[in-house]
C-alpha positions as CSV (number, residue, x, y, z in Angstrom):
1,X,-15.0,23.9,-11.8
2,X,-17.4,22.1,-10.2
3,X,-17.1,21.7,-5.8
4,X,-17.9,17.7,-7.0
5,X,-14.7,17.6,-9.4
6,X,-12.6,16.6,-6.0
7,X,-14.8,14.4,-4.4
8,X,-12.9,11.3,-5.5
9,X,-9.2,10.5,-7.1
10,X,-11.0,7.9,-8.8
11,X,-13.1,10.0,-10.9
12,X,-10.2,12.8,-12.1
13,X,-8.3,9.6,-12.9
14,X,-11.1,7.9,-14.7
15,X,-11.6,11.5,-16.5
16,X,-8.0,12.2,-17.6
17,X,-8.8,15.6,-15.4
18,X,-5.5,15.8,-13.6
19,X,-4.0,18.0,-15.3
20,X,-7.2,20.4,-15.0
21,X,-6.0,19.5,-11.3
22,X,-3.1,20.7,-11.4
23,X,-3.7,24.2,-13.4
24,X,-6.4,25.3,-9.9
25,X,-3.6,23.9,-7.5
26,X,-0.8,26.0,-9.8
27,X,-3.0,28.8,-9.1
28,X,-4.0,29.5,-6.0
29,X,-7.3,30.7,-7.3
30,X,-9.0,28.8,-4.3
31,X,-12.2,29.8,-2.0
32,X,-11.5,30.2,1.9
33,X,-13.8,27.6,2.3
34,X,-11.5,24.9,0.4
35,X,-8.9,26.1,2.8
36,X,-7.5,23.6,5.1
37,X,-4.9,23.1,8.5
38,X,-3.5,20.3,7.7
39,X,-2.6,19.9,11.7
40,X,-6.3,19.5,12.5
41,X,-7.0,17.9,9.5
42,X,-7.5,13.9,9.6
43,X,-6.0,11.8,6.8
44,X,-7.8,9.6,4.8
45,X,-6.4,6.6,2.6
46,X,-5.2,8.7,-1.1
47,X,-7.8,6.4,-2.4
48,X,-10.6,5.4,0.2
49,X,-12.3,3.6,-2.2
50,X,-10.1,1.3,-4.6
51,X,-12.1,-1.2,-6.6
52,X,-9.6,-3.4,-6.3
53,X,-6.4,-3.7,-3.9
54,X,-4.3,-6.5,-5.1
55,X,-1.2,-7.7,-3.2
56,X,1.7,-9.6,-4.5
57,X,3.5,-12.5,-1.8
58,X,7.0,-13.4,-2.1
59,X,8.1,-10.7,-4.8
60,X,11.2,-10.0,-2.7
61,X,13.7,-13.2,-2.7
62,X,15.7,-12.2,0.8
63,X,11.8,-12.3,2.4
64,X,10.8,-15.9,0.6
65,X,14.2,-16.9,2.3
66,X,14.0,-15.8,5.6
67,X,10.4,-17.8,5.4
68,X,12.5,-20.9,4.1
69,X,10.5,-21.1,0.7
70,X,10.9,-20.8,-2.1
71,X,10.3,-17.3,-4.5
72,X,7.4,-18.1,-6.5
73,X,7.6,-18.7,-10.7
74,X,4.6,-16.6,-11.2
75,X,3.0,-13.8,-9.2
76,X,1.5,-15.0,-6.1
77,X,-1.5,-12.8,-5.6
78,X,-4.0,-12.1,-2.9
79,X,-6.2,-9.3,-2.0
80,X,-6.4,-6.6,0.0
81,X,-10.1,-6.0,1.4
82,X,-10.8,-2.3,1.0
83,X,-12.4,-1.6,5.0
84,X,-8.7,-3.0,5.4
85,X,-7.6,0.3,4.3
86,X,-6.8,3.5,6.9
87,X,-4.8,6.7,6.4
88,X,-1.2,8.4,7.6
89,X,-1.6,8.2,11.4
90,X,-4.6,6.4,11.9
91,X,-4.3,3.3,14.5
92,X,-3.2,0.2,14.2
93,X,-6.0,-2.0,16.0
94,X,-4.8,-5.4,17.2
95,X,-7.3,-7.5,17.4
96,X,-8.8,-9.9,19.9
97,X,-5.6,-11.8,20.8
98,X,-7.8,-14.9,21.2
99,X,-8.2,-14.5,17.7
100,X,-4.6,-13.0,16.4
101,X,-2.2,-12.7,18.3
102,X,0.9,-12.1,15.8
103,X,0.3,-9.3,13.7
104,X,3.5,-8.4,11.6
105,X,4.4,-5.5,9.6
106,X,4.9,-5.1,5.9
107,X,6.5,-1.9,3.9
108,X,5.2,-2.0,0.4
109,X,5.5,0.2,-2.9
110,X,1.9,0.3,-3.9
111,X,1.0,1.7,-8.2
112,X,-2.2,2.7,-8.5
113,X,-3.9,2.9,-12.0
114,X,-4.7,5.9,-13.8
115,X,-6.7,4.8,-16.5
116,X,-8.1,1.5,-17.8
117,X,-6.1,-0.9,-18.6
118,X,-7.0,-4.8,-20.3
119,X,-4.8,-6.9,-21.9
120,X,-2.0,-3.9,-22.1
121,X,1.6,-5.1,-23.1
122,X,4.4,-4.6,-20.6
123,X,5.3,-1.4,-23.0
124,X,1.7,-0.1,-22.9
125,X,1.5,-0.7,-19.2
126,X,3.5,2.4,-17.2
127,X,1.0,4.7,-19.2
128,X,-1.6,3.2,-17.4
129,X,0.2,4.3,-13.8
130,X,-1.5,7.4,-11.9
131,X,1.5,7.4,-9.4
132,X,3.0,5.8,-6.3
133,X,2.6,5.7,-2.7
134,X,3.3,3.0,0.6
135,X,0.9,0.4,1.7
136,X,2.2,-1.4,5.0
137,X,0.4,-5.1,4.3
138,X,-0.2,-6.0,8.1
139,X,-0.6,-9.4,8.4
140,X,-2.5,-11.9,11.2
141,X,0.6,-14.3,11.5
142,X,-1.0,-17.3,13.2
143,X,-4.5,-16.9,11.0
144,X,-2.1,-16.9,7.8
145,X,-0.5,-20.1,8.5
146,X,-3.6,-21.4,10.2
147,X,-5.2,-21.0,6.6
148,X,-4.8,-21.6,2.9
149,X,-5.9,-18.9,1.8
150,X,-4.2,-15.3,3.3
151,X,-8.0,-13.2,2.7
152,X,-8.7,-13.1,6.7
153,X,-4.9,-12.8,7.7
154,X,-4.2,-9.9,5.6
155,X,-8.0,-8.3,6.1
156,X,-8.7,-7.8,9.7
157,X,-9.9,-4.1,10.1
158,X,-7.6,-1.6,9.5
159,X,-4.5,-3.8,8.2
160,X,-4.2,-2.0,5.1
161,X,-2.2,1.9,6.2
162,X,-1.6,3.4,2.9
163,X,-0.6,7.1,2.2
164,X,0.3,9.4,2.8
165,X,-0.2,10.6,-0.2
166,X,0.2,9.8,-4.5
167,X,3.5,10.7,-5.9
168,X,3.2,11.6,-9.5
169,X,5.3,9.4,-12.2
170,X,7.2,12.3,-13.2
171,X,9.0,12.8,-9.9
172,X,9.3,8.9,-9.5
173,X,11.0,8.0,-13.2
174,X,12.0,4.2,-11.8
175,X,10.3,3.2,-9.4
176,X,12.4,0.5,-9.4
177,X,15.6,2.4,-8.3
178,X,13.7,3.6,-4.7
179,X,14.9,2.7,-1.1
180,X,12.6,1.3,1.3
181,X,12.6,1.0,5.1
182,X,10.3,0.1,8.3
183,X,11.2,1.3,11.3
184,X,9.4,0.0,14.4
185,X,9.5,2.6,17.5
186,X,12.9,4.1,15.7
187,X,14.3,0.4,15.5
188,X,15.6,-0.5,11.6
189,X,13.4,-3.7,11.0
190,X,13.3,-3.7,7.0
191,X,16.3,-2.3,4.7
192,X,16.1,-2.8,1.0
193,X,15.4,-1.6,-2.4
194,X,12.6,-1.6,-5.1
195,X,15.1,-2.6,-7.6
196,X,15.2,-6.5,-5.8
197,X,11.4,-7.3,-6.6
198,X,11.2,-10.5,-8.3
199,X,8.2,-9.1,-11.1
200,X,8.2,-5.7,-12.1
201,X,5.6,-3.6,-12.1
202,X,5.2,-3.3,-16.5
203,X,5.0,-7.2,-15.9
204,X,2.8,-6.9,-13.3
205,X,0.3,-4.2,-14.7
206,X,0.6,-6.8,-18.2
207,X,0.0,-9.8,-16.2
208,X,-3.0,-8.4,-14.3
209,X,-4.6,-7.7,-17.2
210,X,-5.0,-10.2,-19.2
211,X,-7.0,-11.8,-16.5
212,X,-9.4,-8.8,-15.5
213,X,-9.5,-4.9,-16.3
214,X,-7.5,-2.8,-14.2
215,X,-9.6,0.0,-13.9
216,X,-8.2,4.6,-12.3
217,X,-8.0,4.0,-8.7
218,X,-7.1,0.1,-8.3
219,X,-3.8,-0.4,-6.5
220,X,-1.2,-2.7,-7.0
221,X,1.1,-3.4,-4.1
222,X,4.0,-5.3,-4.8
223,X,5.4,-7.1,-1.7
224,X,7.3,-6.6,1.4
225,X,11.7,-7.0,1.3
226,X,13.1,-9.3,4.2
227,X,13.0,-8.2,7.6
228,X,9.3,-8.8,8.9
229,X,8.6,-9.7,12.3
230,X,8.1,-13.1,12.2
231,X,11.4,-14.1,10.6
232,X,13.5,-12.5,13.6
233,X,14.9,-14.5,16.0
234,X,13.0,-14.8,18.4
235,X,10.0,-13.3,16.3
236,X,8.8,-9.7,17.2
237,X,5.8,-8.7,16.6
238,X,3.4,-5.5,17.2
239,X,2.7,-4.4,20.8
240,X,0.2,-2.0,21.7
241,X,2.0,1.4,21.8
242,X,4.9,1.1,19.5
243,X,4.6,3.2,16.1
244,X,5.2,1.6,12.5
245,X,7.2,3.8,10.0
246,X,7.2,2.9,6.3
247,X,9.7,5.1,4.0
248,X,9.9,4.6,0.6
249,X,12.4,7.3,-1.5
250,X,11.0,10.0,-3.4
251,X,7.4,9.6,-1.5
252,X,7.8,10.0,1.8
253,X,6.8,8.3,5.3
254,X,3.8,6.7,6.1
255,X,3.2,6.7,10.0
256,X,0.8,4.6,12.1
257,X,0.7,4.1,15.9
258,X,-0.6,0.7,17.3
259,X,-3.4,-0.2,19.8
260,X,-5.3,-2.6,21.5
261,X,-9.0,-3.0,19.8
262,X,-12.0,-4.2,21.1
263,X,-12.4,-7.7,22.1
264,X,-15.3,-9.9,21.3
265,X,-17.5,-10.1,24.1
């Protein structure tokens, strides 16, 4: 097998290879070399390099209500700009607070595709699923309401933690049947379940592709439940120092510290 083969999820996706993947792995037929610590290891997004990261709003109706709106009749979509996007542990960086000064947390179940998918049915559409794994959506609270659009709020530098890793769909057979948490420097901030979201994913993957082709690699996060940090009262919101825990069932924890970035001089 060819060094090459692992350069990229996206290509043993777009290849069908995983299951070649799987055989070296079940193996242990592996060169020192490829040999890592994962304790000085650094972690990378599961996919670094998405095509496309799209992000549902409001697919949760506890979180539409504690923003005193209403859920939305179709899928409110946004993207998620892929520079956005850092791995388990990787920082947090606040930005300038001239420019935002309320970034918020939010715990997601993200899909990400497995093979291409255009104009599937909702029956087609979990064959076209590679597997699971958490996206925390950070958010710029004053830019997002200062705005129209939510591209800048949700796409400051390194407001995108997703990871830690992809969780198969054979160990995940609902993914709508998963609890999911944030914890905020051990404090319980979101408490909820997959099983509330407003559009399922089969929906969502159907939806999404009548409009454009879904292609191995693209992820599909599907909104935050209730408990962000600007609906608390008074709001709370992310502090140099504190640590972000996402935990979704069946995948795991994704863990990111926070910190101050550099201004603009």
């Amino acid at each position: 097998m060819r060094p090459s083969f692992f350069s990229s999820w996206r290509r043993i996706f777009a290849g069908g290879a995983l299951g070649e993947v799987r055989a070296v792995l079940a193996s242990g037929d592996w060169p020192a070399a490829a040999i890592v610590d994962p304790e000085r290891a650094g972690w990378a997004p599961p996919i670094p390099d998405p095509g496309k990261v799209i992000c549902l709003g409001r697919n949760y109706q506890a979180h539409a209500d504690e923003q005193g709106v209403a859920a939305p009749e179709a899928p409110l979509l946004f993207p998620k700009v892929r520079t956005a996007l850092i791995g388990q542990g990787a920082p947090i960086e606040l930005p300038d607070p001239a420019i935002e000064d309320r970034v918020d947390y939010e715990a997601e179940l993200a899909v990400v595709i497995g093979r291409r998918a255009r104009r599937v049915s909702e029956a087609e559409a979990m064959a076209c699923v590679a597997g699971y794994t958490i996206l925390n959506d950070v958010t710029g609270r004053r830019t997002q309401r200062a705005e129209k659009q939510w591209l800048r709020a949700k796409g400051f530098d390194s407001f995108g933690p997703c990871g830690p890793w992809i969780v198969t769909p054979e160990a995940i057979p609902d993914p709508h049947a998963l609890a999911i948490e944030c914890r905020v420097n051990g404090e319980l901030r979101q408490s909820s379940h997959t099983g509330l979201m407003i559009f399922r994913i089969p929906f969502l993957i159907s939806y999404l592709s009548q409009t454009m082709t879904l292609e191995p690699g693209d992820i599909i996060s599907t909104g935050t439940p209730a408990g962000v940090g600007e609906a608390r009262q008074p709001p709370v919101f992310l502090q140099a120092g504190d640590v972000v825990r996402c935990t979704i069932a069946g995948i795991g924890t994704l863990e990111n510290p926070v910190r101050a970035g550099a201004q603009v001089q």
